[in-house]
TIVO-2410 file (N, C-alpha, C; in nm, 3 decimals):
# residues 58
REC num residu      c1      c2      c3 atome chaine
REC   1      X  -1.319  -0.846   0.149     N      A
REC   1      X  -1.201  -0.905   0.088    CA      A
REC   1      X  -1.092  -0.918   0.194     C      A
REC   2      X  -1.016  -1.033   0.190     N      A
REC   2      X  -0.919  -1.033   0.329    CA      A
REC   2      X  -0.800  -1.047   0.200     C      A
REC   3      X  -0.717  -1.029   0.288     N      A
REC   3      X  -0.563  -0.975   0.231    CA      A
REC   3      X  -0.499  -1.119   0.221     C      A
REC   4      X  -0.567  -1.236   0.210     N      A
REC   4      X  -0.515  -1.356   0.163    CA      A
REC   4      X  -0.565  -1.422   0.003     C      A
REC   5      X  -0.673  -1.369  -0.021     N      A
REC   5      X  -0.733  -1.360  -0.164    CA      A
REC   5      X  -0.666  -1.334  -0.252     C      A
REC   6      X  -0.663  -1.423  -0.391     N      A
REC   6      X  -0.616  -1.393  -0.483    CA      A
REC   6      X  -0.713  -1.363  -0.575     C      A
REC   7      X  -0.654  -1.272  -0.656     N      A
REC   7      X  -0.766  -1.220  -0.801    CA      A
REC   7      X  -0.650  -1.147  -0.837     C      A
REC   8      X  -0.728  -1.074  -0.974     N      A
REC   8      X  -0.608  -1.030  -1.131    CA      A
REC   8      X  -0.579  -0.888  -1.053     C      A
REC   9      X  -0.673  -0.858  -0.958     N      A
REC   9      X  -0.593  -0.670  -0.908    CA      A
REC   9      X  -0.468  -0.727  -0.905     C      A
REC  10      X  -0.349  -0.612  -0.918     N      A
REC  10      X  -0.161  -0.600  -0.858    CA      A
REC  10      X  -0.260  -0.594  -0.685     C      A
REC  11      X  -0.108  -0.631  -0.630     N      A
REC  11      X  -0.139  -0.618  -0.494    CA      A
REC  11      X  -0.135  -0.450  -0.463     C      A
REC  12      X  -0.106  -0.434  -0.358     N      A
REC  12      X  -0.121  -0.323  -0.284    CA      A
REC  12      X  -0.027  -0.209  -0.283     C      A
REC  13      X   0.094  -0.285  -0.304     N      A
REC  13      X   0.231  -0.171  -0.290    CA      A
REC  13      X   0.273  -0.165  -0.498     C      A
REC  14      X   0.239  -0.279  -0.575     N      A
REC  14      X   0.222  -0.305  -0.705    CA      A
REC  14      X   0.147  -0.165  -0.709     C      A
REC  15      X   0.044  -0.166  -0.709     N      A
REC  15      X  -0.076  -0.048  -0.730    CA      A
REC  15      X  -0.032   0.091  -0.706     C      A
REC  16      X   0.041   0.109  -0.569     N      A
REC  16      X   0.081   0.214  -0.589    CA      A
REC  16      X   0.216   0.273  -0.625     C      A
REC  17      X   0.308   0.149  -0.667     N      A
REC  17      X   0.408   0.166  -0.759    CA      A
REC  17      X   0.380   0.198  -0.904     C      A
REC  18      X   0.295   0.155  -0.950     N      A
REC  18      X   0.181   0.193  -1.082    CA      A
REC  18      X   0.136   0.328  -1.074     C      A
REC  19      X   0.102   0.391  -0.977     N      A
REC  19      X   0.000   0.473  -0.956    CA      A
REC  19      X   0.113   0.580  -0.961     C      A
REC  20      X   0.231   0.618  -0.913     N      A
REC  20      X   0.343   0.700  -0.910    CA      A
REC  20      X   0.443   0.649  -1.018     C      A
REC  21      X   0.471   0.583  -1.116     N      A
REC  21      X   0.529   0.572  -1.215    CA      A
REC  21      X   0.464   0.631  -1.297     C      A
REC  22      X   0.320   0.576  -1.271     N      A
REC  22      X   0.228   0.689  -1.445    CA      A
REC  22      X   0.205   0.823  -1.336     C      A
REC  23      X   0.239   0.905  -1.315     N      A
REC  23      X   0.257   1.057  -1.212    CA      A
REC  23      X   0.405   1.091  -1.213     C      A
REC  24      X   0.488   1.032  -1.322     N      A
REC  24      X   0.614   1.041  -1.306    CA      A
REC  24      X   0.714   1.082  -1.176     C      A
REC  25      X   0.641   0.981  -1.074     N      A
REC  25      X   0.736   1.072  -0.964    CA      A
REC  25      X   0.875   0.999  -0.949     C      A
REC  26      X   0.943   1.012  -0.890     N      A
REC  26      X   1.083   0.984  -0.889    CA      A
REC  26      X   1.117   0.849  -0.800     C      A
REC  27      X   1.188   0.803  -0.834     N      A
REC  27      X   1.265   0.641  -0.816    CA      A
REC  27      X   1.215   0.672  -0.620     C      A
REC  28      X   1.329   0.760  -0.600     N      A
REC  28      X   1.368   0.794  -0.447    CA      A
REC  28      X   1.224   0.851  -0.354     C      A
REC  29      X   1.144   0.911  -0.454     N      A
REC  29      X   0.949   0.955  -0.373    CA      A
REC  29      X   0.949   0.811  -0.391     C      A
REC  30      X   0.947   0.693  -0.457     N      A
REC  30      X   0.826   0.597  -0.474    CA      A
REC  30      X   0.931   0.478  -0.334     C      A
REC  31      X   1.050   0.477  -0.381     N      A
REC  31      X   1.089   0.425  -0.272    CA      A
REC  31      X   1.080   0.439  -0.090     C      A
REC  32      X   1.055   0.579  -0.088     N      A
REC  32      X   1.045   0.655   0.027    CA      A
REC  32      X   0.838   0.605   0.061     C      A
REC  33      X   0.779   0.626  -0.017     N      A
REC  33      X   0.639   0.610  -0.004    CA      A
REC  33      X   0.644   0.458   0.033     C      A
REC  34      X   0.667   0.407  -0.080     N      A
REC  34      X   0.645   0.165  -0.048    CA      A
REC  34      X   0.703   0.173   0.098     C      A
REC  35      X   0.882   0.237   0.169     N      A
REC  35      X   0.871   0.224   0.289    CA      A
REC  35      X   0.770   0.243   0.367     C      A
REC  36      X   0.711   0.352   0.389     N      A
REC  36      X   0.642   0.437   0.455    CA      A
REC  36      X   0.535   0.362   0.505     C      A
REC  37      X   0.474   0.303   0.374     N      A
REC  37      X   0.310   0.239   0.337    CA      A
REC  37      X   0.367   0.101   0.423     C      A
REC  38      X   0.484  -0.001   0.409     N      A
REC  38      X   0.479  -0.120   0.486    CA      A
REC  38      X   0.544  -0.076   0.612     C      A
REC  39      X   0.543   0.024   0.666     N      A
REC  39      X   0.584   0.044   0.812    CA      A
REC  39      X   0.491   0.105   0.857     C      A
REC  40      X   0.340   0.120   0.800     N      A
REC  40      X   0.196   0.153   0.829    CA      A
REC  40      X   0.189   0.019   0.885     C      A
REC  41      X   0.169  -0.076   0.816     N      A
REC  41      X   0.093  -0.199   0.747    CA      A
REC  41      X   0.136  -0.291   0.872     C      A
REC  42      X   0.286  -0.289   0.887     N      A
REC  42      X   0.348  -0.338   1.022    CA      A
REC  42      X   0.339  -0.294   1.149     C      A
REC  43      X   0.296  -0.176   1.145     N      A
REC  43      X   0.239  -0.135   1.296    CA      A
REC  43      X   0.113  -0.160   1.324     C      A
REC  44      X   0.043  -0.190   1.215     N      A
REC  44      X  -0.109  -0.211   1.216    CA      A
REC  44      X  -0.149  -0.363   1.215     C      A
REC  45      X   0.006  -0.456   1.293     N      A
REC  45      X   0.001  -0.572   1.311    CA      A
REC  45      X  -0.028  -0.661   1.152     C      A
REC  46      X   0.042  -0.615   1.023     N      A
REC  46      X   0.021  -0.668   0.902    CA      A
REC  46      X  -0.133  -0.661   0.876     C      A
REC  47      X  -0.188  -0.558   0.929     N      A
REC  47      X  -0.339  -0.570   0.856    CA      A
REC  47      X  -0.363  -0.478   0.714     C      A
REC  48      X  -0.429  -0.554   0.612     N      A
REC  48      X  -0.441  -0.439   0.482    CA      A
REC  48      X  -0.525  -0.339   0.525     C      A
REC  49      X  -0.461  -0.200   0.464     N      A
REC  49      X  -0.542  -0.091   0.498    CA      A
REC  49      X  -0.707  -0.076   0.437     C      A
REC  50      X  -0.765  -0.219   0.354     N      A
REC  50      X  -0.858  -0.245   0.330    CA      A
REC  50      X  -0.976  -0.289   0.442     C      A
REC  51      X  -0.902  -0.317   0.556     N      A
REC  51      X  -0.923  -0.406   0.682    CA      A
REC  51      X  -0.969  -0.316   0.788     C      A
REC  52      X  -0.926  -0.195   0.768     N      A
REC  52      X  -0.899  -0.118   0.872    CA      A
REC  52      X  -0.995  -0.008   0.873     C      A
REC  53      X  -1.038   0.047   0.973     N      A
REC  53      X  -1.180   0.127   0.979    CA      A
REC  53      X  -1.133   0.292   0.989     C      A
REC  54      X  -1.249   0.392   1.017     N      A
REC  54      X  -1.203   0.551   0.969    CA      A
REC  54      X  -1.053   0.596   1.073     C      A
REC  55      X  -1.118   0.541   1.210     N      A
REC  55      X  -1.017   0.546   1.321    CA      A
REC  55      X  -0.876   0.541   1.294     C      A
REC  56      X  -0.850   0.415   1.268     N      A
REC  56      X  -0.691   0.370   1.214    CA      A
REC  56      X  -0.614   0.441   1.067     C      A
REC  57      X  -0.695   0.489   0.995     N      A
REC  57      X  -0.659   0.539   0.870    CA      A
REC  57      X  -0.644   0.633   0.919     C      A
REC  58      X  -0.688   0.718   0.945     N      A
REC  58      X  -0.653   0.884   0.996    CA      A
REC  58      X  -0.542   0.869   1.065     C      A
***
């Protein structure tokens, strides 16, 4: 799957805005995490962490 595909999944930062709203975590964790996750995503030259092999994830 490349990160230009569309289908019915939420995207990526959707998903895990979903994923910490139902975990009731707090406005300021979920805001602090979505930064976090697209200043991964941007150092990793905009690649989805779907893209990316054991190396780069760790």
């Amino acid at each position: 799957m490349t990160f230009k595909e569309t289908n019915n999944k939420p995207k990526l930062l959707d998903q895990v805005r979903i994923a910490l709203r139902t975990n009731h975590y707090s406005r300021k964790t979920e805001e602090a995490y979505i930064t976090w996750i697209k200043r991964y995503i941007l150092f990793h030259n905009k690649r989805h962490p779907n893209e990316m092999g054991k190396d780069e994830i760790q």
